[in-house]
N, C-alpha and C positions, 0 to 999 in steps of 0.2 A: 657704090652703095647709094642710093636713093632711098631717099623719106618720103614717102606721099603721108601727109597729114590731112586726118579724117575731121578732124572736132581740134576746136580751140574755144576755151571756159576763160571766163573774165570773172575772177575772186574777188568782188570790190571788199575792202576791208576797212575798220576802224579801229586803232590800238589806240590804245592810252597810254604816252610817254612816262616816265617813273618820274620823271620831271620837266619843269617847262623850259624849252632850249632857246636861250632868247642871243640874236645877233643883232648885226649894227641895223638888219633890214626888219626885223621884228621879231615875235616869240611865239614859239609853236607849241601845243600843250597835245594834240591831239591826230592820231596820222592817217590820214586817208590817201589811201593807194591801188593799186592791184597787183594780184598774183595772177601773170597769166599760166593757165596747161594748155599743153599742145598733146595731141594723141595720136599717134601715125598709125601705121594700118596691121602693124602688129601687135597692137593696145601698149606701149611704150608711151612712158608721160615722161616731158619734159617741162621745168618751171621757169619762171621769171618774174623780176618784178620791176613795179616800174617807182619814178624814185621825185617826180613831179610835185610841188607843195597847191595849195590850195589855191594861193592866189600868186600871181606873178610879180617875184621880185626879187628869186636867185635870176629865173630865166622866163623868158614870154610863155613858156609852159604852166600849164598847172593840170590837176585832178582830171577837169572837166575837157578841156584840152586832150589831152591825152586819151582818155574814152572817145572822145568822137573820131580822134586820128585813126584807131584801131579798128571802133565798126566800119566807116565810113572807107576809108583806104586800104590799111596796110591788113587789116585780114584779107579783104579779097584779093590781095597783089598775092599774100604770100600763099592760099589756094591756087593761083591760079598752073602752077606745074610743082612738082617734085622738085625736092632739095637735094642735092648731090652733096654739096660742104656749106657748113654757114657763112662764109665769105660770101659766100650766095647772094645771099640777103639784105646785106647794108648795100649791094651791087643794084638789085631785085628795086628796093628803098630812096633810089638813088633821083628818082622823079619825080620825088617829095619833096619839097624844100625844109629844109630843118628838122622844126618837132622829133630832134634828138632823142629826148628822153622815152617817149610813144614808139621812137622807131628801137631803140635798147630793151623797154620793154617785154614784146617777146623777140627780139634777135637772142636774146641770151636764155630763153626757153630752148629756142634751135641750140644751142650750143648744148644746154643740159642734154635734149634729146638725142643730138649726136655723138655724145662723149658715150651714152648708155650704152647706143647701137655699137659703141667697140669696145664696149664692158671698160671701160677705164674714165680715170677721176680727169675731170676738169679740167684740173689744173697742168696734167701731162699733156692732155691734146692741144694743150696752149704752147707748150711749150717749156714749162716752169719746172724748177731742178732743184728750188726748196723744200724739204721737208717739215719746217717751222718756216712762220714770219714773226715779225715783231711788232708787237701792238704799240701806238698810241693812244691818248684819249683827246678831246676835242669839248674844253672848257664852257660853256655860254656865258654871257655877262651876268654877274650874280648882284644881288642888292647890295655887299658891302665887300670891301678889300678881305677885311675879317673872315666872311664868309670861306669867300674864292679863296686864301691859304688852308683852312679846313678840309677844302677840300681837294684842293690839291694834296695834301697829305694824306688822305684817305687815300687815292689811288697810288701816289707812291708805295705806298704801304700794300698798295693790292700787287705789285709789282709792274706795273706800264712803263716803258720807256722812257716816251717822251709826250709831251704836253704842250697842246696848243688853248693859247686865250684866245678869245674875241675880244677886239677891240672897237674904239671907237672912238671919234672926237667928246673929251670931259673925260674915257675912262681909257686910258692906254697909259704913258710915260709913267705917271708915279704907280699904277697898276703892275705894271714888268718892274718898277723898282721893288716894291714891296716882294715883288714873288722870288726875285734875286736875290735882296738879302737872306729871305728865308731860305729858299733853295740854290746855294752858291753852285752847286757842279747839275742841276737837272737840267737835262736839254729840253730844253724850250722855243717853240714859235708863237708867230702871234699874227692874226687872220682879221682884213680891214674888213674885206667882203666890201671895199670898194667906196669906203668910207669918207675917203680924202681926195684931194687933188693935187693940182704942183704947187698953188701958192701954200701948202702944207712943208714943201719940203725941207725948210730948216725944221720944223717942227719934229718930221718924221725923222732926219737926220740924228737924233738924241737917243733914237733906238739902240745906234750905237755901240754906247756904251756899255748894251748889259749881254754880250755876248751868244745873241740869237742862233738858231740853225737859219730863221729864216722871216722876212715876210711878207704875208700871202696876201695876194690882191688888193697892195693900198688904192688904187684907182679904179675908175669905170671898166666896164668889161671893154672895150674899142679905144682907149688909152696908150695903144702901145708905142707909142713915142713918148709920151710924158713918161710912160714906166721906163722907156729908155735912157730920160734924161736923169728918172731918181735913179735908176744901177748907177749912172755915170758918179754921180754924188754920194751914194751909201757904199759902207765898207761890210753892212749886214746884205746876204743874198737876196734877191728876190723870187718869189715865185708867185707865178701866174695860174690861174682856177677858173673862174667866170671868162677870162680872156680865151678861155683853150675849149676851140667845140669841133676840131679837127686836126688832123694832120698839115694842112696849108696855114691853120693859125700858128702851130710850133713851129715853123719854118719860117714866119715871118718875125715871131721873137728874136727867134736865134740869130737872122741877120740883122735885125735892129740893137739885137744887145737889149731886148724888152726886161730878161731874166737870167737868171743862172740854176732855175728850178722848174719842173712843170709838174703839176698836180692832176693825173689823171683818175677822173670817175667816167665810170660806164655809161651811165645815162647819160650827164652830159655833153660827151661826144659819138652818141649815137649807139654805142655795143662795145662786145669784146673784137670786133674787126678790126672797130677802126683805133680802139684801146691798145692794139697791139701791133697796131704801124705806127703809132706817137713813140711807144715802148722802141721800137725798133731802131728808127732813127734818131730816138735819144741817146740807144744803146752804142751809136754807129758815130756817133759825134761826143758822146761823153758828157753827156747832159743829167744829170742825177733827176729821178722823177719817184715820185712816191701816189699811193693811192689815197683817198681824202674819201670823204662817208659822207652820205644824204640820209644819216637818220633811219638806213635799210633796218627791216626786219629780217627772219632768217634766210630766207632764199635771195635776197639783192647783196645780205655779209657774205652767204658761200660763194659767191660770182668775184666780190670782191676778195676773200682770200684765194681763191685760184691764180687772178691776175695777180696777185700780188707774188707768186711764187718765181715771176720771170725774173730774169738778173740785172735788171738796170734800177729796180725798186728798193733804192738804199737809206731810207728813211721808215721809222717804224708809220706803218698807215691809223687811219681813224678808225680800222673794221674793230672795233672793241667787243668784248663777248657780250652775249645776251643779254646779260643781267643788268649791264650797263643801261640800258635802256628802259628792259621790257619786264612787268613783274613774270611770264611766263611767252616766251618766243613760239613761234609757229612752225618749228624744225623738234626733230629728235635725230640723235640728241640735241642741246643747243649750244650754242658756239661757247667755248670755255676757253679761259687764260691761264696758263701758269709761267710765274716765272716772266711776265712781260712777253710770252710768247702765244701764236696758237698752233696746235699739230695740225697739219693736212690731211685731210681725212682721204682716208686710200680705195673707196669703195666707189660706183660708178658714178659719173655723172658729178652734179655739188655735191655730193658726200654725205649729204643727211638729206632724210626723210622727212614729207609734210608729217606735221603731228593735226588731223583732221581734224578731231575734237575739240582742239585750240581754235585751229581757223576758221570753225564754223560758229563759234562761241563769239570770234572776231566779225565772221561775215555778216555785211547788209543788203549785197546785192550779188546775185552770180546770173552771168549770162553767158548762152551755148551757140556756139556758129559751127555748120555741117559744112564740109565738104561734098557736093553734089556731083563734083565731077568724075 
């Protein structure tokens, strides 16, 4: 089966978060992104989104970034022949250096497109044998301790699993203690985003004590020997985020002993391609890895629930429902929780539908590239 793709649309968008999500590296109140569609030659639309922040300081990417990567390069690479499998692509991509997140962007439009073309959901062409996953939620730093128990109760109470804080040097140690005593049996992590370093590590050692699943990224993304030497000293697991932007970065953990966790998103290691060779030889070595959220709107959450459905993803992920975010999502229907779970939606491709009227309500900028050849 080949795709020849006629037209590819760049949906530039602007949401308004329901709240402002502020981490150790700053606070986000407003999202600017893209939705890309691809259109092959049998008018079949596939989507994607891209998951880049405004200014760089998860990753060297941002918004503007990410736009020029797309007119400039990877749309004319991905015109320039028909797509047989999207494996293709990250292959196709492979000349670029980095700019991950630009290259996920529409690699995971391809994957929409090709699940359609076999009439089946997403998440089966990936491989996945879930029919529910398990949600998390993903806390930001709030103005008071007060606060952040509030609302950690609220979601308990919505049913979520498990619960990650942001941390940070002044708000971490007595922050997980408060949230401990309040909640003695919730699983709980907690997310440096790269906030500390070694001379921290008696400090971070005190983490200890309060019975973590886990924590994410206390050091710089290129750290992996100092994350090697805090494993060596923590009895709380480590996992790795900013550090993982391929397959050769999980392989170099794993014999460093960097983690005993790897947090896989799409965008930042490139697509569902390369998301499902981390998946794979995590799968092959016993490496538990879980999916972790950029804030997606609907189309970047169904990408995420799909991969989420493979079997090595034994931690509830960040893909939280719609509402967690968005006063009204840009899918029909929109992503919904019950019970700390979401169903797998069975129909082709991500499983919901643009709702157009939303994201044109959203849209500020759309731009159309032809295929001439």
């Amino acid at each position: 089966m080949l795709i020849y793709l006629k037209k590819i649309i760049l949906h530039r968008l602007h949401m308004q978060l329901k709240n402002p999500f502020q981490t150790s590296f700053g606070t986000l109140q407003t999202k600017d992104f893209f939705i890309t569609e691809l259109i092959d030659e049998q008018g079949n639309h596939g989507f994607g989104e891209s998951v880049a922040f405004p200014s760089p300081w998860y990753t060297e990417e941002t918004v503007e970034t990410t736009q020029h990567m797309l007119e400039r390069f990877l749309i004319p690479i991905l015109f320039q022949a028909p797509i047989e499998h999207p494996d293709q692509v990250s292959h196709r991509f492979s000349i670029i250096r980095r700019n991950h997140m630009a290259k996920a962007a529409i690699e995971g439009a391809v994957w929409d497109l090709y699940a359609k073309r076999q009439a089946l959901p997403l998440a089966t062409v990936l491989g996945g044998t879930r029919e529910t996953v398990e949600v998390g939620v993903s806390i930001g730093i709030q103005p008071t301790i007060s606060e952040l128990l509030d609302k950690i109760d609220g979601f308990v109470s919505e049913g979520y699993k498990r619960v990650k804080l942001k941390v940070k040097p002044g708000w971490d140690i007595d922050v997980v203690r408060a949230v401990r005593v309040a909640f003695p049996t919730l699983p709980i992590m907690v997310d440096a985003n790269g906030a500390y370093s070694l001379k921290d590590i008696d400090h971070l050692k005190q983490f200890d004590a309060y019975n973590l699943l886990m924590i994410e990224q206390p050091f710089g993304e290129n750290d992996f020997i100092d994350h090697a030497k805090l494993q060596a000293e923590l009895e709380t697991p480590i996992c790795l985020d900013e550090s993982i932007h391929s397959l050769n970065d999980v392989q170099l953990a794993d014999h460093l002993g960097s983690c005993t966790v790897i947090s896989i998103k799409i965008g930042r290691v490139g697509g569902l391609s390369e998301a499902k060779k981390i998946h794979d030889f995590c799968a092959e070595h016993h490496i538990p890895v879980w999916c972790g959220g950029m804030l997606e709107a609907g189309v970047g959450r169904a990408h995420s629930i799909a991969l989420s459905t493979l079997s090595e993803f034994q931690f509830p992920g960040d893909t939280s429902a719609s509402n967690r975010y968005w006063e009204k999502d840009i899918i029909q229907p929109e992503v919904t929780m019950q019970d700390g779970l979401i169903t797998i939606p069975q129909s082709a491709g991500i499983g919901y539908a643009i709702d157009w009227e939303s994201l044109e309500t959203y849209r500020v900028d759309h731009r159309k590239y032809s295929n001439e050849n």
